[in-house]
C-alpha positions as CSV (number, residue, x, y, z in Angstrom):
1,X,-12.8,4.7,16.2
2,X,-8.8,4.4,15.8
3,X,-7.1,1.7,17.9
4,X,-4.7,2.6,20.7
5,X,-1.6,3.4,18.7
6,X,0.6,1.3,21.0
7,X,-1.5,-1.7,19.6
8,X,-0.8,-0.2,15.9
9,X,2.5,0.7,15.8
10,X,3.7,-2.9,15.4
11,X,1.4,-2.9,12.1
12,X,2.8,0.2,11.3
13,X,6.5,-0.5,11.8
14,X,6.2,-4.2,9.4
15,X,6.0,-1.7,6.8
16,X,8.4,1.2,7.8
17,X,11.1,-1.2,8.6
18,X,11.7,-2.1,5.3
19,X,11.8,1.2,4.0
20,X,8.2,2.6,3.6
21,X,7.3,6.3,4.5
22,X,3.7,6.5,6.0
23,X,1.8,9.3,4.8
24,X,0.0,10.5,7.7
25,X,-2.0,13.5,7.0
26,X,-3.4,14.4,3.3
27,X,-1.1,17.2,3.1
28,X,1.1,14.3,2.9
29,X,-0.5,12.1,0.3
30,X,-0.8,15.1,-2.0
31,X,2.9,16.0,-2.0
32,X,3.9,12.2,-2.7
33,X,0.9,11.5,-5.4
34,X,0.5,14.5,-6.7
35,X,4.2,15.4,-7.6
36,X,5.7,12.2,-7.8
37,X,6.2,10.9,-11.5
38,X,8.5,7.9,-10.5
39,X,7.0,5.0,-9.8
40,X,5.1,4.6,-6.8
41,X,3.6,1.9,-4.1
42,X,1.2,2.4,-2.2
43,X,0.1,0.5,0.6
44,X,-3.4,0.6,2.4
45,X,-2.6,-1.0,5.3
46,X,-5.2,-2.3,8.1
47,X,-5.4,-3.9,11.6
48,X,-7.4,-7.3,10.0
49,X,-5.8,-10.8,9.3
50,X,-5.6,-10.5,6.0
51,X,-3.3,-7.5,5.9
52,X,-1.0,-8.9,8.9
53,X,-0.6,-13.0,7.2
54,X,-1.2,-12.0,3.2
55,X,-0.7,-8.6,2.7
56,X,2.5,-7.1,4.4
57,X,4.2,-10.6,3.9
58,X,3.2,-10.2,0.2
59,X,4.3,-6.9,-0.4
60,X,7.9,-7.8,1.4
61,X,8.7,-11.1,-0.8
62,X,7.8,-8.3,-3.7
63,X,10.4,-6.1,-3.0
64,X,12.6,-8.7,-3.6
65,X,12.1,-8.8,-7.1
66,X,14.5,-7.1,-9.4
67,X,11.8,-4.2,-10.5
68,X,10.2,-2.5,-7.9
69,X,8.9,1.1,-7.4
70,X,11.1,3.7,-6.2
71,X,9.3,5.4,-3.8
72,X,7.2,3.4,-0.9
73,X,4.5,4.6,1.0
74,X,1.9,3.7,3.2
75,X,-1.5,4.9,4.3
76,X,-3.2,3.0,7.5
77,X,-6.9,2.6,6.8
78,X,-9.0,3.2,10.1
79,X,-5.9,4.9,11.7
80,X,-4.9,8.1,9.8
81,X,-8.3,8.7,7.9
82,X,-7.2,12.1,6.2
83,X,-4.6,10.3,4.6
84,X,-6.2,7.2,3.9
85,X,-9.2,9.0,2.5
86,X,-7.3,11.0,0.1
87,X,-5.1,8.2,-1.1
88,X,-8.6,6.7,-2.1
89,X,-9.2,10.3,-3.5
90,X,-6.2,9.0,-6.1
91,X,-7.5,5.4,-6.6
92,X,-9.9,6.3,-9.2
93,X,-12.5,3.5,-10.2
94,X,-12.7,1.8,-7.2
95,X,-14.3,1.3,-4.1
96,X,-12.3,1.9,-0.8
97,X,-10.5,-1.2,0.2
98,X,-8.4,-2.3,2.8
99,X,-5.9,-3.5,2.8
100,X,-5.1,-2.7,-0.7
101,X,-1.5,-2.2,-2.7
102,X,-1.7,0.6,-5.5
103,X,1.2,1.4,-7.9
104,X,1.5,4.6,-9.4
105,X,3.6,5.7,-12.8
106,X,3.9,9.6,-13.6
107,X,0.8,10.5,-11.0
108,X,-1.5,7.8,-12.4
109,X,-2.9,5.2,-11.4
110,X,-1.7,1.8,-13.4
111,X,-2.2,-1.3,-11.0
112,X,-4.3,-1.8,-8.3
113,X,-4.8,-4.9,-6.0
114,X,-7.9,-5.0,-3.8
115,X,-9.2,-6.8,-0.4
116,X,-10.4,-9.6,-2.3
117,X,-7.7,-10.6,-4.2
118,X,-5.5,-10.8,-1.2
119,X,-8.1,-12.9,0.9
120,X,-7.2,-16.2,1.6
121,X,-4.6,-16.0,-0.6
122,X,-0.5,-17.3,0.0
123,X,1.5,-14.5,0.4
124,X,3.8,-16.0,-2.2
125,X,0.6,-15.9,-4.7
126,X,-0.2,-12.6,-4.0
127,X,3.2,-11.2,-4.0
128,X,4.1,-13.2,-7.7
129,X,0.9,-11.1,-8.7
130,X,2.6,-7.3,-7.5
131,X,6.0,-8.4,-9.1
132,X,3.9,-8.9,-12.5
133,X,3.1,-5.5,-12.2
134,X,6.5,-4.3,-11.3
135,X,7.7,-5.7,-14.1
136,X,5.1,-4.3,-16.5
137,X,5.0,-0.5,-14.8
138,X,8.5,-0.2,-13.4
């Protein structure tokens, strides 16, 4: 069962404020990954820990970088389960994970970051690891 939104939108707006769009519905997710050739992020965001101290951080210090995807989108796992269900539908050879970061390149799949390797992690660690695949994909 979904949180209360007024407990999510905080989690929600981490993301939007620095310029993501949340795909909300999987109408949504289909216009963005199914048409979109530039290079894409996106995020699999999520109420637990990991996702508010090492995730979002993460993905922020990334942007930083010189490279960086284009377009930025977000999904919220146990929120907006259309969506986040067929993002997954487009994360092809792996399990469902959240929170997660996926970057896209001409509709594919190319780089793909899951729950465990953002456990326990620095932010800093796990965002040097995204910028690598900026820099190899964008």
């Amino acid at each position: 069962m979904p949180y209360p939104e007024f407990m999510v939108a905080p989690m929600r707006e981490d993301l939007v404020r620095i310029g993501f769009r949340e795909l909300r519905t999987a109408g949504e997710v289909d216009e963005v990954l199914g048409q979109e050739r530039r290079p894409t992020l996106v995020v699999v965001n999520s109420v637990c820990g990991c996702a508010a101290g090492m995730m979002r951080p993460a993905v922020y210090l990334s942007l930083q970088a010189e490279k960086k995807p284009e377009v930025l989108t977000t999904v919220f796992a146990g929120q907006d389960m259309e969506a986040t269900e067929r993002a997954r539908e487009y994360i092809v050879g792996y399990p469902p994970s959240s929170p997660s970061v996926a970057l896209f390149r001409d509709g594919e799949l190319v780089w793909f970051m899951e729950r465990h390797r953002i456990e326990g992690r620095h932010p800093e660690d796990i965002a040097s690891d995204i910028i690598g695949a900026y820099e190899a994909h964008c």
